[in-house]
Chimera marker file (.cmm) of the C-alpha trace (Angstrom):
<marker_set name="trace">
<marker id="1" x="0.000" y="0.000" z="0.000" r="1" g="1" b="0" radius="0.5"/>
<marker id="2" x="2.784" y="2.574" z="1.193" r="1" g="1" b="0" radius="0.5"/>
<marker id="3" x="4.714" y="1.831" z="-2.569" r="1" g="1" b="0" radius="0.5"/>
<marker id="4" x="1.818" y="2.509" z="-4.223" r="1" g="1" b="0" radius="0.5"/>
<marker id="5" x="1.266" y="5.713" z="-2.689" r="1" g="1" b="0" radius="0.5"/>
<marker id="6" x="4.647" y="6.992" z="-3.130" r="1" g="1" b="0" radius="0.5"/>
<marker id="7" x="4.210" y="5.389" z="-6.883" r="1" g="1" b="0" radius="0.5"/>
<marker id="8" x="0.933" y="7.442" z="-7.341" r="1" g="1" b="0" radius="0.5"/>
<marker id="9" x="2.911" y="10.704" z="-5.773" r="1" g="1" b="0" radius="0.5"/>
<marker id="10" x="5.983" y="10.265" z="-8.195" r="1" g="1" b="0" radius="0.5"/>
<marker id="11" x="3.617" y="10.344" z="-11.307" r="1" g="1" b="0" radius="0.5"/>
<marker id="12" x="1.342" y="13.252" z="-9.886" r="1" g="1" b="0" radius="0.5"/>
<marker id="13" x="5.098" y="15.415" z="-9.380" r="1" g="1" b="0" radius="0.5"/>
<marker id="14" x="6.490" y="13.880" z="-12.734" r="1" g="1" b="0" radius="0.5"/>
<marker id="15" x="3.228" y="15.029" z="-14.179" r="1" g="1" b="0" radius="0.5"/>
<marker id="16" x="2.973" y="18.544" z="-12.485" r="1" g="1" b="0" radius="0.5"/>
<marker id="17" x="6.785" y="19.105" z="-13.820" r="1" g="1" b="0" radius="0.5"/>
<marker id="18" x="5.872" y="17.990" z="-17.457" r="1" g="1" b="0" radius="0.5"/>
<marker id="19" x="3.002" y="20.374" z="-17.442" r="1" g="1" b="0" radius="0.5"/>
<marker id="20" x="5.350" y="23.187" z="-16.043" r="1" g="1" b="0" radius="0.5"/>
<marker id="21" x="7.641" y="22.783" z="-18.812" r="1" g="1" b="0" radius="0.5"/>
<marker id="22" x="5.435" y="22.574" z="-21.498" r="1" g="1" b="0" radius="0.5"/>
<marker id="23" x="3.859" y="25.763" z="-20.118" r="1" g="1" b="0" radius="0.5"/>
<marker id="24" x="7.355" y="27.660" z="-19.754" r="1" g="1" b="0" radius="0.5"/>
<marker id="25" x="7.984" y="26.253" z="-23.377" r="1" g="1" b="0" radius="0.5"/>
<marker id="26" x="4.680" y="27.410" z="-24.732" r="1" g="1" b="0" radius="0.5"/>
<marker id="27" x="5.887" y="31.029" z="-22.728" r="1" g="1" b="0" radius="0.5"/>
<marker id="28" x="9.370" y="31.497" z="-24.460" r="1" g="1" b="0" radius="0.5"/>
<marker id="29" x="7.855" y="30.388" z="-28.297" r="1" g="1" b="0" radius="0.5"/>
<marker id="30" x="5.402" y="33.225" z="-27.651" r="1" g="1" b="0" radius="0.5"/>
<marker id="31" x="7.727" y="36.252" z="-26.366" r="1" g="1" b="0" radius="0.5"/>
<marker id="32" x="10.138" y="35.195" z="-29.172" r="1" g="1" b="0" radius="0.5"/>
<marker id="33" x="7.031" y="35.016" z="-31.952" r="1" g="1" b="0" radius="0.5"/>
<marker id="34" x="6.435" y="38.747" z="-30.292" r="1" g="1" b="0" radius="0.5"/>
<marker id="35" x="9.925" y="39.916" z="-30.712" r="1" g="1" b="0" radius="0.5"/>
<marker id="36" x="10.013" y="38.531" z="-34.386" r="1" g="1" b="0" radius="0.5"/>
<marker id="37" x="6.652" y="39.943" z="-35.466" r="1" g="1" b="0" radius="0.5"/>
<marker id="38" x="7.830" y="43.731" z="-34.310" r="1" g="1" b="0" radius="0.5"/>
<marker id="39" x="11.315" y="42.778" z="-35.780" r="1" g="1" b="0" radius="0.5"/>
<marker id="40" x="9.190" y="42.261" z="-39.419" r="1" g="1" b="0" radius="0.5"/>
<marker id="41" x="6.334" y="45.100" z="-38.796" r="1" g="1" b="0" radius="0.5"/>
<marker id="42" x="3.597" y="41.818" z="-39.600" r="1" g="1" b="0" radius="0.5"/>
<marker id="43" x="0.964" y="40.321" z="-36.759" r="1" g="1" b="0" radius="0.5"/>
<marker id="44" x="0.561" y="36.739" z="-36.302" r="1" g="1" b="0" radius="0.5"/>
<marker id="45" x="-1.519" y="36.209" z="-38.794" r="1" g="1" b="0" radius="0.5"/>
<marker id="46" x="1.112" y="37.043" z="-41.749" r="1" g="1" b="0" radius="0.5"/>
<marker id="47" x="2.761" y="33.500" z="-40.919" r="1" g="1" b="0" radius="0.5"/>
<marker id="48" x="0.085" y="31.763" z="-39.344" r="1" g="1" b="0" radius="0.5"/>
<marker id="49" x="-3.530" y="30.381" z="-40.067" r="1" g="1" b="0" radius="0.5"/>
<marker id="50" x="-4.923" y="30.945" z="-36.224" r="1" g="1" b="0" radius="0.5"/>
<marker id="51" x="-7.167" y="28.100" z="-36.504" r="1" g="1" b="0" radius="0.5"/>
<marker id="52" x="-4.193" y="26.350" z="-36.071" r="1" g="1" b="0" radius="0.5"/>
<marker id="53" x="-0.551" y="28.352" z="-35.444" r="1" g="1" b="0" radius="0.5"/>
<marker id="54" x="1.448" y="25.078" z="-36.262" r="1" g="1" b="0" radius="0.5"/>
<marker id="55" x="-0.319" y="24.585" z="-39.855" r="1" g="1" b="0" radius="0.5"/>
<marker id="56" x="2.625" y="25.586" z="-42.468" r="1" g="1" b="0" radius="0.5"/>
<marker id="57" x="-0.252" y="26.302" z="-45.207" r="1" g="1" b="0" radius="0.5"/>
<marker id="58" x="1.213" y="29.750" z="-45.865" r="1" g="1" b="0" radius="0.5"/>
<marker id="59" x="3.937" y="30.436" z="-47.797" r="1" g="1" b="0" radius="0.5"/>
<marker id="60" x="5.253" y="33.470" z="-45.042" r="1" g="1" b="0" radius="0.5"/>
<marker id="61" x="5.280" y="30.339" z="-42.272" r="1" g="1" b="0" radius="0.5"/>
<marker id="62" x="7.547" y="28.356" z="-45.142" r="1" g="1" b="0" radius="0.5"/>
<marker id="63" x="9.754" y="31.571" z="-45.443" r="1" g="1" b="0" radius="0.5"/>
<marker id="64" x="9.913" y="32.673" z="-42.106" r="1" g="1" b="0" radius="0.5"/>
<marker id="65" x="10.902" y="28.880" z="-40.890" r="1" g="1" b="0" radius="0.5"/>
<marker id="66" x="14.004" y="29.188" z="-43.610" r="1" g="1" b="0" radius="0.5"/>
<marker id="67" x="15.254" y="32.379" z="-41.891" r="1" g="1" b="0" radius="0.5"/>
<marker id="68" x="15.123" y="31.180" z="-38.516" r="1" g="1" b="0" radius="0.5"/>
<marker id="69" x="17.427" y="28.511" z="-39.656" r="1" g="1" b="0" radius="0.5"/>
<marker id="70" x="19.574" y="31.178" z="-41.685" r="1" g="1" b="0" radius="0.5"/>
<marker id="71" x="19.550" y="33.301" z="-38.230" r="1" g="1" b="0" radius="0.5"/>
<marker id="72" x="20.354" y="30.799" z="-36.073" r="1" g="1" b="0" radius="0.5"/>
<marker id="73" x="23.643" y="29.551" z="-38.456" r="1" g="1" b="0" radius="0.5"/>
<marker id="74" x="24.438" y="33.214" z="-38.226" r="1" g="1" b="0" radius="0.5"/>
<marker id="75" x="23.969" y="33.211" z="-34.005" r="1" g="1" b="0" radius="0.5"/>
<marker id="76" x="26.239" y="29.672" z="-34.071" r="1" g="1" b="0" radius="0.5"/>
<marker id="77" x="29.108" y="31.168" z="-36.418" r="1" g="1" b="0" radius="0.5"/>
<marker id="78" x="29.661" y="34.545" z="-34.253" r="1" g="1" b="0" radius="0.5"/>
<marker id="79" x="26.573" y="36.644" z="-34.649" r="1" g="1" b="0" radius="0.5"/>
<marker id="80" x="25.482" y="35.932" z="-30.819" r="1" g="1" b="0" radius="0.5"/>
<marker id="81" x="26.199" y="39.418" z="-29.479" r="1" g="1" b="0" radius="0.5"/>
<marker id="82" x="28.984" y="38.596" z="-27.062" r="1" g="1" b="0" radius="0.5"/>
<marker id="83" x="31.593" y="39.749" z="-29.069" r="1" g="1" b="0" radius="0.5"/>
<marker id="84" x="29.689" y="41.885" z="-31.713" r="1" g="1" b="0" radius="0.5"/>
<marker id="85" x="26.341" y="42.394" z="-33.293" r="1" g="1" b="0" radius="0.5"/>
<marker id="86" x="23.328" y="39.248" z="-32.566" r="1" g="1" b="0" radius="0.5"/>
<marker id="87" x="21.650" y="38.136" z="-35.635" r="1" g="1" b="0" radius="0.5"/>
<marker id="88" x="18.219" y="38.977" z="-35.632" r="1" g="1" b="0" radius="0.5"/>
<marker id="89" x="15.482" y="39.228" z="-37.530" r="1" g="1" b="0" radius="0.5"/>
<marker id="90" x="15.367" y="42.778" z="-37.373" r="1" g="1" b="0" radius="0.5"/>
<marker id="91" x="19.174" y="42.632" z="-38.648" r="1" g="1" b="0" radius="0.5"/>
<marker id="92" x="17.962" y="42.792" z="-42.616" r="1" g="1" b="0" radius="0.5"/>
<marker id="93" x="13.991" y="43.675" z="-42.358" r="1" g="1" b="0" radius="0.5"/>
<marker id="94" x="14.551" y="46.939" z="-40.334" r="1" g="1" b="0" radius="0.5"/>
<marker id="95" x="10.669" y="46.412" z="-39.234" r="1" g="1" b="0" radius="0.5"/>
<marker id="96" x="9.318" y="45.339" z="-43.003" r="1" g="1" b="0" radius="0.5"/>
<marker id="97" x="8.143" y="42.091" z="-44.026" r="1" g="1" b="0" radius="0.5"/>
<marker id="98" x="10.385" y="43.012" z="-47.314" r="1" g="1" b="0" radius="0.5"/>
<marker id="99" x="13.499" y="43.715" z="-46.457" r="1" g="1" b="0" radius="0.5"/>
<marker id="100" x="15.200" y="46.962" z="-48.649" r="1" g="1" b="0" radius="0.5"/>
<marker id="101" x="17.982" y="45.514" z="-50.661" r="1" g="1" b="0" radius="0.5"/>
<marker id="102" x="19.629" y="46.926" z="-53.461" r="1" g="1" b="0" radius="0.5"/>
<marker id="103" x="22.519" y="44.939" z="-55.487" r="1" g="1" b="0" radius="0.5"/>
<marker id="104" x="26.039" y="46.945" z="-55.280" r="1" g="1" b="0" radius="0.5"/>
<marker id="105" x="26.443" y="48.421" z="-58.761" r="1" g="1" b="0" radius="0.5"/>
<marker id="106" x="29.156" y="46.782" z="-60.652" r="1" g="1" b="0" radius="0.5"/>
<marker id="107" x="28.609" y="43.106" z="-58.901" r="1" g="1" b="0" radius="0.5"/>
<marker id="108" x="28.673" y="40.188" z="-60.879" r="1" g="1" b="0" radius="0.5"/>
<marker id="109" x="27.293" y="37.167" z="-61.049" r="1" g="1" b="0" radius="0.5"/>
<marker id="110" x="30.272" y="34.503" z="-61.316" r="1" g="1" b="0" radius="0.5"/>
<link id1="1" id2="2" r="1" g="1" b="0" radius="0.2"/>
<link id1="2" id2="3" r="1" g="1" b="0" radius="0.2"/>
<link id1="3" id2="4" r="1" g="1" b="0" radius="0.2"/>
<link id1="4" id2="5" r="1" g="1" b="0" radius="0.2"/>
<link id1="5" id2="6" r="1" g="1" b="0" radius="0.2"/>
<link id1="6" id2="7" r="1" g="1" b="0" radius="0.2"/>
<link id1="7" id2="8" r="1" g="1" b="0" radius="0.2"/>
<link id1="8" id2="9" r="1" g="1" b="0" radius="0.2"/>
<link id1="9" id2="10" r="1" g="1" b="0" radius="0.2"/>
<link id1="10" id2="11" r="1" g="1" b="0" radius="0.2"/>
<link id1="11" id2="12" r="1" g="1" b="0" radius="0.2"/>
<link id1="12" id2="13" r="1" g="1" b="0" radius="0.2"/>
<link id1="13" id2="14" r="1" g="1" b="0" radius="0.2"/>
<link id1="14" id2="15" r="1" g="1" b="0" radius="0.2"/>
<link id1="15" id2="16" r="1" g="1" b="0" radius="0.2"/>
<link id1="16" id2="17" r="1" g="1" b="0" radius="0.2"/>
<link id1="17" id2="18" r="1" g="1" b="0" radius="0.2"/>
<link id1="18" id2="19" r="1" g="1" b="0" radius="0.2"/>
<link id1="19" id2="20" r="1" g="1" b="0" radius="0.2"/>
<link id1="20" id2="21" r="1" g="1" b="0" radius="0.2"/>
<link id1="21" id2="22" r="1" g="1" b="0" radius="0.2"/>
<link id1="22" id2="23" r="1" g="1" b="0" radius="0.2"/>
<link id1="23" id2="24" r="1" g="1" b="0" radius="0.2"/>
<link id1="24" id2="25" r="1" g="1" b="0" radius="0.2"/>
<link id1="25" id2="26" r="1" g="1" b="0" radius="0.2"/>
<link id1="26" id2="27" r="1" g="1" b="0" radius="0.2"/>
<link id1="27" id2="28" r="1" g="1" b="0" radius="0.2"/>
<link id1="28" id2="29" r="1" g="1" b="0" radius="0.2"/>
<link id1="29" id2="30" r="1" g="1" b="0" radius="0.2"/>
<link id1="30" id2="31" r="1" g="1" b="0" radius="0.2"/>
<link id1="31" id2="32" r="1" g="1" b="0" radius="0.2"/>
<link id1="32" id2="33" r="1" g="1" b="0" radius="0.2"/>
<link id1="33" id2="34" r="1" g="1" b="0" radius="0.2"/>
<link id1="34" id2="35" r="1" g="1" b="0" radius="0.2"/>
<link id1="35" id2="36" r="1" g="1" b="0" radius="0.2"/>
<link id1="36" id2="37" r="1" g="1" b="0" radius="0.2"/>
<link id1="37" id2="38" r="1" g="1" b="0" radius="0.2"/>
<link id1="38" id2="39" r="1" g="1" b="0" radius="0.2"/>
<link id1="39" id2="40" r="1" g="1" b="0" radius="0.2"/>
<link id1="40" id2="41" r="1" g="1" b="0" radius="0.2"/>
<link id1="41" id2="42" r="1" g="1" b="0" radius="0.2"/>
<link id1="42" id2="43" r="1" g="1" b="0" radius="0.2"/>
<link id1="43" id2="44" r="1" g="1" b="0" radius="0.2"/>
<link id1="44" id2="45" r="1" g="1" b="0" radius="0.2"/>
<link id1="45" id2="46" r="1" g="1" b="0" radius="0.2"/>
<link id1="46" id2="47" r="1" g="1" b="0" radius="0.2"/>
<link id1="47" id2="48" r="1" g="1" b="0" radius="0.2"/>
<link id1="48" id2="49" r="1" g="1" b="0" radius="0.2"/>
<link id1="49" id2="50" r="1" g="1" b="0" radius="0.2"/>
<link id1="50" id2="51" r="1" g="1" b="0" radius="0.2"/>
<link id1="51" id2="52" r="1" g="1" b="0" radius="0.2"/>
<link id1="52" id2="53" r="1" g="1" b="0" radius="0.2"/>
<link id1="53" id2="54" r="1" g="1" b="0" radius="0.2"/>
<link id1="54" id2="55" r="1" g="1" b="0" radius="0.2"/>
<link id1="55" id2="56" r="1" g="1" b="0" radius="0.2"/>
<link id1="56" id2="57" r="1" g="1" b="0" radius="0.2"/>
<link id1="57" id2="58" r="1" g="1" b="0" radius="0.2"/>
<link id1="58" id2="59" r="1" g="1" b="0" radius="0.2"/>
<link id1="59" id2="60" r="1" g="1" b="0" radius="0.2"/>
<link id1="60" id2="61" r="1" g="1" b="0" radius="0.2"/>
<link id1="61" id2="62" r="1" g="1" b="0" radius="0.2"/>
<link id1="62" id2="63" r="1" g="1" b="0" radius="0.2"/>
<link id1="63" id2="64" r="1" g="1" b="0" radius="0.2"/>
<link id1="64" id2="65" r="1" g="1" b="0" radius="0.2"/>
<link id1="65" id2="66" r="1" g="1" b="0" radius="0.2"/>
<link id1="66" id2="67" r="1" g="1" b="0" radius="0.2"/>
<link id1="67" id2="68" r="1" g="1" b="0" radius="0.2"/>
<link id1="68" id2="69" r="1" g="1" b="0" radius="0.2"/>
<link id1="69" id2="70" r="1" g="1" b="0" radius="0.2"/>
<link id1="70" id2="71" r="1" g="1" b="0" radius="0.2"/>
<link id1="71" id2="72" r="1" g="1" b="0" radius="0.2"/>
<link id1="72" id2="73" r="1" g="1" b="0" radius="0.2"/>
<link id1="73" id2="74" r="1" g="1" b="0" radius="0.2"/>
<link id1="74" id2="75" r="1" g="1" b="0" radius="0.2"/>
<link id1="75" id2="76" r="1" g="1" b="0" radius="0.2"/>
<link id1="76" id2="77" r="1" g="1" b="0" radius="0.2"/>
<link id1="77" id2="78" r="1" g="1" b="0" radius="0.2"/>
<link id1="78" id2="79" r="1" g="1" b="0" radius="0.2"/>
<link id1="79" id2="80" r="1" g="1" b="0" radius="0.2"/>
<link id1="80" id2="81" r="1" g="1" b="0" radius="0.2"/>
<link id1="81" id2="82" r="1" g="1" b="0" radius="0.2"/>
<link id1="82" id2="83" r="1" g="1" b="0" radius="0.2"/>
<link id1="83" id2="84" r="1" g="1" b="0" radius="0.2"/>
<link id1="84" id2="85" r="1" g="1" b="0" radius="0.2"/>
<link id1="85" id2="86" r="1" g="1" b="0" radius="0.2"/>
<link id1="86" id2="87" r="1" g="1" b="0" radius="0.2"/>
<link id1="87" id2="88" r="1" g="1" b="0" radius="0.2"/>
<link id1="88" id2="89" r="1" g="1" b="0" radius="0.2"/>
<link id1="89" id2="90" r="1" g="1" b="0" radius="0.2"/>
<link id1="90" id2="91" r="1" g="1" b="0" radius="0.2"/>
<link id1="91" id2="92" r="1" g="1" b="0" radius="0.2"/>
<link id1="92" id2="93" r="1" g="1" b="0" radius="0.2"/>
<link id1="93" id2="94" r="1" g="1" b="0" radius="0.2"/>
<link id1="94" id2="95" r="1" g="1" b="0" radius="0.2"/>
<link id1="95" id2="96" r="1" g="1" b="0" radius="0.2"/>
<link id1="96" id2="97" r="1" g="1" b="0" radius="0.2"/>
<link id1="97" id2="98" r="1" g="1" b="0" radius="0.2"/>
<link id1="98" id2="99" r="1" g="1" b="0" radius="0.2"/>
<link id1="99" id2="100" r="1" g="1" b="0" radius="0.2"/>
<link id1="100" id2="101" r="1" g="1" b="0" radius="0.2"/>
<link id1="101" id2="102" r="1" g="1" b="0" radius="0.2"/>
<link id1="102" id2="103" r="1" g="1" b="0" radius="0.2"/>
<link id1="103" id2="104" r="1" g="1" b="0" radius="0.2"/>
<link id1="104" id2="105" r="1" g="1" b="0" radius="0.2"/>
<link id1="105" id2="106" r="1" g="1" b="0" radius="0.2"/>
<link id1="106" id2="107" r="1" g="1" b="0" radius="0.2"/>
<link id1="107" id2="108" r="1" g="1" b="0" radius="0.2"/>
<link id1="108" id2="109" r="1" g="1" b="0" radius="0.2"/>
<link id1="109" id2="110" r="1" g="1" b="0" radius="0.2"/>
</marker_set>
């Protein structure tokens, strides 16, 4: 009887812990989607269908997934901010879904 009371406590705190870190998960994704949203100038619904935020129906949520990767290869090759500028979002959009970019006169194609 006593093991299967501790048993039945281990799984309610194993639960309970699995819960809390699906919550703090759930917390980060947002404040990041929040950063990266005012980083582009867009809302949430830009990327995602709100029916169902983990649908990749749109072609923004295709793009946007792509340059998180290209960020975060940027972040793991130096661009972290402890030595010099963090990659961002907001490093090439400057607020706009668009970003400006303009080809350097004279550059070739090789």
């Amino acid at each position: 009887m006593r093991c299967v009371l501790m048993l039945l406590l281990l799984v309610e705190v194993a639960q309970a812990q699995s819960v809390t870190k699906l919550v703090t998960r759930e917390e980060k994704i947002r404040e990041q989607m929040i950063v990266i949203s005012r980083e582009l100038g867009v809302t949430c619904t830009t990327c995602h269908n709100v029916q169902n935020f983990t649908s990749d129906e749109k072609q923004a949520f295709k793009v946007s997934r792509e340059h998180m990767k290209i960020t975060q290869m940027l972040k793991d090759n130096g661009f972290d901010g402890k030595k010099g500028p963090a990659a961002t979002c907001y490093m090439c959009h400057r607020g706009k879904l668009s970003p400006d970019f303009k080809e350097p006169n004279g550059s070739k194609v090789h």
